[in-house]
C-alpha positions as CSV (number, residue, x, y, z in Angstrom):
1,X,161.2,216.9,-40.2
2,X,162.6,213.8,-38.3
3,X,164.4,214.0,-35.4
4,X,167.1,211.7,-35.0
5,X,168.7,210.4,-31.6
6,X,171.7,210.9,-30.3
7,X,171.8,209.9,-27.0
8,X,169.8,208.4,-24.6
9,X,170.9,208.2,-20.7
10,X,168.5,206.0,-18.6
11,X,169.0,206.5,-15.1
12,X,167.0,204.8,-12.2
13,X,164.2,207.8,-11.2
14,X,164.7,209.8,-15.2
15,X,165.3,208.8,-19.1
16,X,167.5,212.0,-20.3
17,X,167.1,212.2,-24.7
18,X,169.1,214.2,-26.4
19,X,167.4,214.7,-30.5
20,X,168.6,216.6,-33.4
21,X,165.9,217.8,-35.8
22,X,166.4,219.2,-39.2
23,X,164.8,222.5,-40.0
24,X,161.3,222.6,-42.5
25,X,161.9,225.9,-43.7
26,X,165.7,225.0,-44.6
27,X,167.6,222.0,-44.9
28,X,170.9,223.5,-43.7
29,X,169.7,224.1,-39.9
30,X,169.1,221.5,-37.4
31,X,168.1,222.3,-33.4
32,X,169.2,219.8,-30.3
33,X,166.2,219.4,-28.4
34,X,166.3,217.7,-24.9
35,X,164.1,215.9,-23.0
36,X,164.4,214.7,-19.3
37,X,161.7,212.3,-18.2
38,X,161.6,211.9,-14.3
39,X,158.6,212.6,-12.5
40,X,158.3,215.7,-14.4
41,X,158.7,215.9,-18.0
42,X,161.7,219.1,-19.0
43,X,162.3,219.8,-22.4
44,X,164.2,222.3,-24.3
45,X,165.2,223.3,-28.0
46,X,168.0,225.3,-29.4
47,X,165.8,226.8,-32.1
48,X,164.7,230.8,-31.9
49,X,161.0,230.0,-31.7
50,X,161.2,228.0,-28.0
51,X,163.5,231.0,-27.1
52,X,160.6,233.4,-27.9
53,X,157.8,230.8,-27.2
54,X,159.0,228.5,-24.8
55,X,157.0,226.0,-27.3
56,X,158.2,224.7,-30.8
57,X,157.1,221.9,-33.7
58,X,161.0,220.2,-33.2
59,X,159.7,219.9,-29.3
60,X,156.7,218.3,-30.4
61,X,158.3,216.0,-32.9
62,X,160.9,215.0,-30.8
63,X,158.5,214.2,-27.8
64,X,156.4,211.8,-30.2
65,X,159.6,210.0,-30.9
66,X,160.9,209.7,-27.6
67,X,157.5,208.5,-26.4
68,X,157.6,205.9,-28.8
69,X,161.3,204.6,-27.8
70,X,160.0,204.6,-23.8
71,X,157.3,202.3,-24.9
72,X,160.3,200.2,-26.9
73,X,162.6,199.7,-24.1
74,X,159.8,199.3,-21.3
């Protein structure tokens, strides 16, 4: 599972990531997961289990990533 960026919008006050990441369980699937970064941290994911959850292992992935691009570009 790696989640791959697509966009990332850096504004003055918030850094908004938008990440595909492909499916474990099957290769056809993929879920857009975003991330907003201002003084609170928003994320989301298309995928059935943060609809249920409101938590999901793409969120997680993505968030590692996207930590380790802030700590690139700062």
């Amino acid at each position: 599972m790696y989640p791959y960026l697509v966009s990332a919008r850096l504004y003055e006050e918030r850094k908004v990531f938008l990440l595909v990441v492909d499916s474990e369980e099957n290769p056809l699937e993929s879920y857009v997961v975003k991330i907003d970064v201002g003084t609170k941290v928003r994320a989301s994911c298309s995928c059935p289990g943060f609809a249920i959850r409101g938590k999901c292992k793409h969120l997680s992935t993505a968030m590692r990533r996207v930590k380790n691009y802030i700590d690139y570009i700062e």
